[in-house]
C-alpha positions in Angstrom: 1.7 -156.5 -64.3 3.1 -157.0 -67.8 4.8 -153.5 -69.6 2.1 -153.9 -72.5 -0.8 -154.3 -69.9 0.5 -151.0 -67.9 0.8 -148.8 -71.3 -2.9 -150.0 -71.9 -4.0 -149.1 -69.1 -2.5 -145.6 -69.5 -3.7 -145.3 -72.5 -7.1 -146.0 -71.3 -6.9 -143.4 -68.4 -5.8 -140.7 -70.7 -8.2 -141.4 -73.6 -11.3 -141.3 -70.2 -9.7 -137.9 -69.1 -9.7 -136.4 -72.2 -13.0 -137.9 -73.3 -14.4 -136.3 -69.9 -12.6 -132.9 -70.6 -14.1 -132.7 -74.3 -17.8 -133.4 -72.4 -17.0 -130.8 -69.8 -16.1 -128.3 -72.4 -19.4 -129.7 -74.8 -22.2 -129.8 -71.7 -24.1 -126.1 -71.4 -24.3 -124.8 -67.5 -27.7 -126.2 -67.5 -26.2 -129.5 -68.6 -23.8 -130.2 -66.1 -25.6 -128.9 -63.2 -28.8 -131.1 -64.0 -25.7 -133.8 -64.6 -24.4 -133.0 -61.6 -27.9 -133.3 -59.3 -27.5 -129.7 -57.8 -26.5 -126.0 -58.3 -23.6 -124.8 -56.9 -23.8 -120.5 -56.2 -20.8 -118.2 -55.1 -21.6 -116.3 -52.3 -21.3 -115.3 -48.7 -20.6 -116.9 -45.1 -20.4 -113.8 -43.0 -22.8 -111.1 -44.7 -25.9 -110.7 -42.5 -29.1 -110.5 -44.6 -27.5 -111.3 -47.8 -25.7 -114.5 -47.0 -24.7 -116.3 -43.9 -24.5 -119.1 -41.6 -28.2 -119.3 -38.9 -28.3 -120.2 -35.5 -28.7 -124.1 -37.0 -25.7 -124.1 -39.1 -27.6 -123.5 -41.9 -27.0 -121.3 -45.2 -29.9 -118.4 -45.0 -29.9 -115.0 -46.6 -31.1 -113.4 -49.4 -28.8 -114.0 -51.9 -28.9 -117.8 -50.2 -32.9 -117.4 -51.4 -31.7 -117.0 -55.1 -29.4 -119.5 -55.0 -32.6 -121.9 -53.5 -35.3 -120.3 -55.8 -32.8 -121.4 -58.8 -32.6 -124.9 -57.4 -36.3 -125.0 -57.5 -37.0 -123.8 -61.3 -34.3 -126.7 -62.2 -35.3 -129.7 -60.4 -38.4 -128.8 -58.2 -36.3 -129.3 -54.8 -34.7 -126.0 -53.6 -32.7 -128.4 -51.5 -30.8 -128.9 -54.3 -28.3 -126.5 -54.1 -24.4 -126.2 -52.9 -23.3 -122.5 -51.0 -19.6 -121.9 -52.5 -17.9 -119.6 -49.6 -15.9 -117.0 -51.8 -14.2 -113.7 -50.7 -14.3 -110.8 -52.8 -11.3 -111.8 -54.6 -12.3 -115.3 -55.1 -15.4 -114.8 -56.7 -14.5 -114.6 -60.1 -12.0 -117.1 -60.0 -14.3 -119.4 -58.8 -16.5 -118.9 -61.3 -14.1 -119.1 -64.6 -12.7 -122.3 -63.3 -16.2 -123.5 -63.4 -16.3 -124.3 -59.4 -19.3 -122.5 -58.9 -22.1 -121.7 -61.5 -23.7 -118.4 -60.7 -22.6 -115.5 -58.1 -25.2 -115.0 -56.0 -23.2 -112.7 -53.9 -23.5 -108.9 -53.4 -21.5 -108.3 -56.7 -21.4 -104.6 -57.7 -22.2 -104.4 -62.0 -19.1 -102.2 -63.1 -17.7 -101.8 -66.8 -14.7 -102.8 -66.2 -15.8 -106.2 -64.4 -18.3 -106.5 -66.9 -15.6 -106.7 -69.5 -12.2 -108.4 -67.4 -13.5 -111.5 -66.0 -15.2 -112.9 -68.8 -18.0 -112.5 -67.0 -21.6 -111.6 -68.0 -24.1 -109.8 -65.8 -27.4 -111.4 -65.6 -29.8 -108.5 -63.4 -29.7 -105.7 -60.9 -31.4 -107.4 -58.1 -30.9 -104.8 -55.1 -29.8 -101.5 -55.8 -27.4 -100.1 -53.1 -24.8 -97.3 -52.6 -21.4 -97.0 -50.9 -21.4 -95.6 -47.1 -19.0 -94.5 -44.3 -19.5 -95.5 -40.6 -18.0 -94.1 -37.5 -18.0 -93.9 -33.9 -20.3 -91.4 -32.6 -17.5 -90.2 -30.9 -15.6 -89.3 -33.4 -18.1 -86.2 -33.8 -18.2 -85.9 -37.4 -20.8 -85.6 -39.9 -19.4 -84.8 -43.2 -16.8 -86.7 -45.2 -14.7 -83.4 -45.3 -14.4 -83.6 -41.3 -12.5 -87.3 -42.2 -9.6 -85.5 -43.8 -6.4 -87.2 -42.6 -8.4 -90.3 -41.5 -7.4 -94.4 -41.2 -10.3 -96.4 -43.3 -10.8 -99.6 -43.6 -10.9 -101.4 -46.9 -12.1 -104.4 -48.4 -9.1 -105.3 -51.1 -10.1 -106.1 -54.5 -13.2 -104.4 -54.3 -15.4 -101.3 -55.6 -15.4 -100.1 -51.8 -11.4 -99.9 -52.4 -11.8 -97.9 -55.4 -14.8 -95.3 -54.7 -12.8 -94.3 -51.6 -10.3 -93.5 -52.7 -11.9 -91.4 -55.7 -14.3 -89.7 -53.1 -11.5 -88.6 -51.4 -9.5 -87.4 -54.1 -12.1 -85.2 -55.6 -12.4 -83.5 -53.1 -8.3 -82.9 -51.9 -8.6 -84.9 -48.8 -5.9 -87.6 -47.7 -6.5 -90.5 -46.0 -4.7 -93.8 -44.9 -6.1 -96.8 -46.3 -6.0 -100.0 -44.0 -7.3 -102.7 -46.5 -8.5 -106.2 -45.1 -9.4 -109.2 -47.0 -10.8 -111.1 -43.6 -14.1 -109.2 -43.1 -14.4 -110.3 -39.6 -11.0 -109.1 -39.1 -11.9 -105.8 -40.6 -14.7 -105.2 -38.5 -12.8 -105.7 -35.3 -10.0 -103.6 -36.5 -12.9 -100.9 -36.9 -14.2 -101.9 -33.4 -11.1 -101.6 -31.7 -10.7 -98.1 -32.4 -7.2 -99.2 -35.3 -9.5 -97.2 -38.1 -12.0 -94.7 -37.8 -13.9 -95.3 -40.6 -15.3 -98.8 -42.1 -16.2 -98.4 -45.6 -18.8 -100.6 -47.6 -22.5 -101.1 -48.9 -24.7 -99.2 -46.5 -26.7 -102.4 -46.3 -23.9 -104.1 -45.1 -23.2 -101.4 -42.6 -26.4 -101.2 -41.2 -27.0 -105.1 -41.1 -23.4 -105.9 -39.5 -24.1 -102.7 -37.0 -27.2 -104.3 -36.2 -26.9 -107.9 -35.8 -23.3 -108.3 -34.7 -22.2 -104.9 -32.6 -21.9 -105.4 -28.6 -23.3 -101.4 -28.9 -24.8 -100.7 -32.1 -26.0 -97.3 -30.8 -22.2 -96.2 -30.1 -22.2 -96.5 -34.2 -23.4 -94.1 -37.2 -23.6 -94.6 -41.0 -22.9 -91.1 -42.2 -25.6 -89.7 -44.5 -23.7 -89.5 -47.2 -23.7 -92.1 -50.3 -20.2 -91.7 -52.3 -21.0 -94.4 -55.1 -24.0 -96.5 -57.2 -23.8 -100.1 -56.2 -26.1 -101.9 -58.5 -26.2 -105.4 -56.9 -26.0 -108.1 -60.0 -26.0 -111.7 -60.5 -23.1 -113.1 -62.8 -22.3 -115.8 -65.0 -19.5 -117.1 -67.1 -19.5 -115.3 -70.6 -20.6 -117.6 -73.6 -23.8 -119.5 -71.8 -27.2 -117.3 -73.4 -28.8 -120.3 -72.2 -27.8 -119.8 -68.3 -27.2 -116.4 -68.7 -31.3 -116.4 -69.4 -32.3 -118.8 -66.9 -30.5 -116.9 -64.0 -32.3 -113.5 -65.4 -35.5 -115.0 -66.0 -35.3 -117.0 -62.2 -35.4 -112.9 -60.4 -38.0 -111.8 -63.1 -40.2 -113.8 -62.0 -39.8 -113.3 -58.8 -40.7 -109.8 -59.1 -43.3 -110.5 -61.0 -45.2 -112.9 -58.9 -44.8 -110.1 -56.6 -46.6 -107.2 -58.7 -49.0 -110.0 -59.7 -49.8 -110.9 -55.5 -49.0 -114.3 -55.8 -46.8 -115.7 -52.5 -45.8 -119.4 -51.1 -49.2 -119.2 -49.1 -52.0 -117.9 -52.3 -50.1 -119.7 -55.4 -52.1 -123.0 -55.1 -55.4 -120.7 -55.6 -54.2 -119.0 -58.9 -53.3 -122.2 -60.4 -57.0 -122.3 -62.1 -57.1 -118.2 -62.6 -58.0 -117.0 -66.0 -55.2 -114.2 -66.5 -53.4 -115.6 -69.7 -50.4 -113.8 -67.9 -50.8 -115.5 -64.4 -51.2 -118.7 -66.4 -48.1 -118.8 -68.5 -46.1 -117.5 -65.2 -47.5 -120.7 -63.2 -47.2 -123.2 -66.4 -50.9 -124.0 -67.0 -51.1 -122.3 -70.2 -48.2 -122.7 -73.0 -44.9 -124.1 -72.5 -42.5 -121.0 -70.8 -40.1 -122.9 -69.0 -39.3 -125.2 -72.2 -38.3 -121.6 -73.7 -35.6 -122.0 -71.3 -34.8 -125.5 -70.5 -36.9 -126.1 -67.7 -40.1 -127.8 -66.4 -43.2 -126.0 -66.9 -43.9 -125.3 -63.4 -40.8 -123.6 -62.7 -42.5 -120.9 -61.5 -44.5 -122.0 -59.5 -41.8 -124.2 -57.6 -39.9 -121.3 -56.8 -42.8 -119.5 -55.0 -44.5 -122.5 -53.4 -41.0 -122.9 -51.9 -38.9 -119.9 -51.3 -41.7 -116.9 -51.9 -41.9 -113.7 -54.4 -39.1 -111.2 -54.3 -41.2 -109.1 -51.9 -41.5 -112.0 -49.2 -37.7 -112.7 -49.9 -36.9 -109.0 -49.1 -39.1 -108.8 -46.0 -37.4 -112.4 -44.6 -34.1 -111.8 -45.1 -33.7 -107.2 -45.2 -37.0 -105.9 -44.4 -39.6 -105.7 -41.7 -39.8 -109.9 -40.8 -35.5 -109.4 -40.2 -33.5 -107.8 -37.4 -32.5 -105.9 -39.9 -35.7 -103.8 -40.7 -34.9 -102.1 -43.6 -36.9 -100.2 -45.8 -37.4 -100.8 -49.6 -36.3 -97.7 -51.0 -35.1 -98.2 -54.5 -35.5 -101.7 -54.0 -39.6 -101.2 -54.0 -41.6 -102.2 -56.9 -41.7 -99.7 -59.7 -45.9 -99.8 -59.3 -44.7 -98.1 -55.4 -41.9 -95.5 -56.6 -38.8 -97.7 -56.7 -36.8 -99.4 -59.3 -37.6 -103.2 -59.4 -39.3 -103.9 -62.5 -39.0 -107.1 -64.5 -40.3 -107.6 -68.1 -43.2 -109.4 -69.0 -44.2 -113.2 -69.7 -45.2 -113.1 -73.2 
């Protein structure tokens, strides 16, 4: 191979990567991942109810159920869609590089995230709070009986944080014992090294539940130390994505207050609400507001469910899980899930 030919070539390689680069940087979200033939969402492994691995090796979850109902509004497959494994310190990383498109992953919606990771926060989606569990043995029922106590932490973290100003405020010590492996943490808990595990009290009670040899040897305190409003996230600088992924859980919730589920949305698909009918695509063009086939809608419920049937699959009364709606309700039964209107 001649010197001239080898310089061409170069030249040729360089001028593809930077061509590719410049299209990279060009495409919207919405671009690349319809480019790309799937969507790839941040998200769990290990986090029962939210987002783990079935019986079958399979990706399932609640947060996996976003990830497929936003595989659905894009190309009409839900199958269509990549799970990213990320720890709570690889999240955002993840997502800045551009290796996943959306966390769909038990993200708590803080300030300070909200403005460090040039991130944007698309929706509250579940709304939790912080928790403490213990042994039963341990004999304790207030956080002001923990004083002196070993907790474990998950690094990186809003659990990290809120213990540690729970405790302060209140002139207690305590000796953290942060673990980025959470099935490393939760055997560390389990084999008596801390006395306290700290997290979500959803994640408490569905870990407790699912994965404990004694789940009855186990409490989750009553006591709440922090606001976890659960959120969906996207990189900063994409309105386009940054609506789709909110408009994806509106209607969800919306199909919901409406009664419309996997099994009755065929029958609405001739109803005469002007509301029902822009929701399902048979009247104006909604999803071309947003980049997406008109039936968006409609694809998501026929295949995954509303957020109701979501909840109840995954959390609620159809899980091992059973847990109640709470805040997570619709606003129409006392809680706070409430979506704006398609108009």
């Amino acid at each position: 191979m001649s010197k001239k030919f080898r310089v061409l070539c170069l030249c040729v390689f360089v001028l593809l990567a930077l061509t590719l680069s410049v299209h990279a940087q060009d495409a919207s979200t919405l671009e690349l991942v319809q480019e790309r033939g799937h969507i790839i969402c941040i998200s769990h492994s290990g986090y029962p109810g939210f987002g783990f691995l079935d019986e079958e090796g399979n990706f399932a979850g609640f947060d996996t159920d976003f990830c497929r109902a936003t595989a659905a509004a894009i190309f009409g497959d839900a199958a269509a869609h990549e799970i990213l494994p990320a720890s709570s310190a690889d999240r955002f990383t993840f997502l800045a590089t551009g290796e996943g498109d959306v966390i769909y992953r038990t993200t708590t919606w803080t300030l300070s995230r909200d403005t460090d990771n040039n991130a944007q926060y698309a929706v509250i989606y579940f709304y939790d709070g912080q928790g403490l569990m213990v042994p039963t043995s341990l004999g304790v029922s207030t956080i002001e009986e923990l004083d002196g106590a070993t907790i474990c932490t998950d690094p990186g973290t809003t659990s990290e944080l809120n213990i540690a100003d729970a405790f302060a405020a209140r002139g207690l010590e305590y000796t953290p014992l942060p673990i980025e492996d959470d099935e490393e943490a939760w055997n560390t808990y389990l084999e008596g090294r801390c006395d306290v595990r700290t997290t979500d009290r959803s994640y408490l009670a569905s870990y407790a539940s699912t994965a404990f040899p004694n789940p009855e040897e186990h409490m989750v305190l009553d006591i709440t130390i922090s606001k976890e409003p659960l959120a969906h996230v996207v990189r900063n600088g994409d309105d386009q994505w940054l609506d789709i992924i909110q408009w994806v859980t509106f209607a969800l919730i919306n199909a919901e207050e409406y009664g419309i589920t996997s099994e009755n949305v065929d029958g609405f698909l001739d109803s005469e609400d002007p509301v029902i009918r822009r929701m399902l695509g048979t009247e104006d063009d909604f999803g071309g507001k947003l980049g997406l086939p008109s039936d968006w809608v409609y694809q998501m419920i026929k295949q995954v469910g509303n957020y109701g049937e979501m909840f109840d699959r995954n959390l609620g009364a159809g899980s091992p899980l059973n847990l109640s709606r709470g805040p997570n309700a619709l606003w129409t039964d006392g809680g706070l899930i409430y979506a704006p209107p398609f108009r």
